[in-house]
matplotlib code that plots the C-alpha trace (Angstrom):
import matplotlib.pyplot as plt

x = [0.0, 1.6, 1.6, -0.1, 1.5, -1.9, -0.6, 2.8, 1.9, -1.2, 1.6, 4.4, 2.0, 1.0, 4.6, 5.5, 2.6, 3.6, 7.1, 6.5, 4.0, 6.9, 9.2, 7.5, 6.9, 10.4, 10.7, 8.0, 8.9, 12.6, 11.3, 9.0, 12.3, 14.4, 11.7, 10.9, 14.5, 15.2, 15.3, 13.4, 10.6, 11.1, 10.7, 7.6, 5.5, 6.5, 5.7, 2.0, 1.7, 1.4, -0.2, -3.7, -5.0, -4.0, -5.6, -8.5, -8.4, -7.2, -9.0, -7.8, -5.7, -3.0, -0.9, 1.8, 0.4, 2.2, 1.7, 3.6, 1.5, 2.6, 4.1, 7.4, 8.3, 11.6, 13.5, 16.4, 19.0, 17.3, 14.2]
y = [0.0, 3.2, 6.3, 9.8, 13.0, 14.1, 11.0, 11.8, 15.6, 14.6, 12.5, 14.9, 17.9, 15.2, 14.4, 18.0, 19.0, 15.6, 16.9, 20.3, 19.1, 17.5, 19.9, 22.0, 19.9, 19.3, 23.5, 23.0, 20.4, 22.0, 25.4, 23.8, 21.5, 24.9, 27.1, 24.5, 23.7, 27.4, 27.6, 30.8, 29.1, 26.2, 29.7, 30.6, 27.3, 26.4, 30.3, 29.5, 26.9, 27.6, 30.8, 30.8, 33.6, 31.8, 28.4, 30.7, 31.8, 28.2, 25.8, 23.0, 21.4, 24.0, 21.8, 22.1, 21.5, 20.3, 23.7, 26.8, 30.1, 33.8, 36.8, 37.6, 41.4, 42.6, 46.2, 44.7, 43.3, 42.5, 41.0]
z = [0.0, -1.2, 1.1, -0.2, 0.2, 2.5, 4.6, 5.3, 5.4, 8.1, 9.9, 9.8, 11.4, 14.2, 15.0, 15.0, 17.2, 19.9, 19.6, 20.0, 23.7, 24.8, 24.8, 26.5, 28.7, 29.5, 29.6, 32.4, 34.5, 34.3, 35.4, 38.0, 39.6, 39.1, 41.0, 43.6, 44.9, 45.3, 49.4, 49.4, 47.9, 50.8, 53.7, 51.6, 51.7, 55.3, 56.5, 54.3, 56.0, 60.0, 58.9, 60.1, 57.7, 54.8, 56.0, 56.5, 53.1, 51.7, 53.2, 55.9, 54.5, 52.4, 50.5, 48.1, 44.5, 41.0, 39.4, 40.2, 39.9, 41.2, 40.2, 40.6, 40.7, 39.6, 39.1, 37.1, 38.7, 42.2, 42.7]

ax = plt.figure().add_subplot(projection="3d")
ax.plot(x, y, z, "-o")
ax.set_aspect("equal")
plt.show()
């Protein structure tokens, strides 16, 4: 059985597509490892916490999540 160019075309945009997921992917899960073994982000989640206002806010239990989400304000070279 021959292949037809709308085959291979319809296969090469799904490959690209899967290959382009997984990268960023990877560019997540890399950021998400980076961000997460910083030690000011260990200070932040234990100081969330034992802080009643934000379990008020939360929800018993606050727990640490897969996804990272904030802001980060900088002026340049310090942030």
């Amino acid at each position: 059985m021959a292949r037809t160019s709308a085959g291979i075309t319809a296969l090469s945009i799904v490959a690209a597509l899967l290959g382009l997921a997984g990268f960023m992917g990877v560019v997540y899960v890399g950021c998400s490892h980076f961000l997460k073994s910083n030690p000011a982000y260990d200070e932040a989640v234990a100081i969330a916490l034992i802080d009643p206002l934000v379990q008020e806010t939360l929800g018993v239990p606050v727990r640490e999540g897969f996804f990272i989400n904030g802001e980060v304000h900088s002026d340049g070279m310090d942030s």
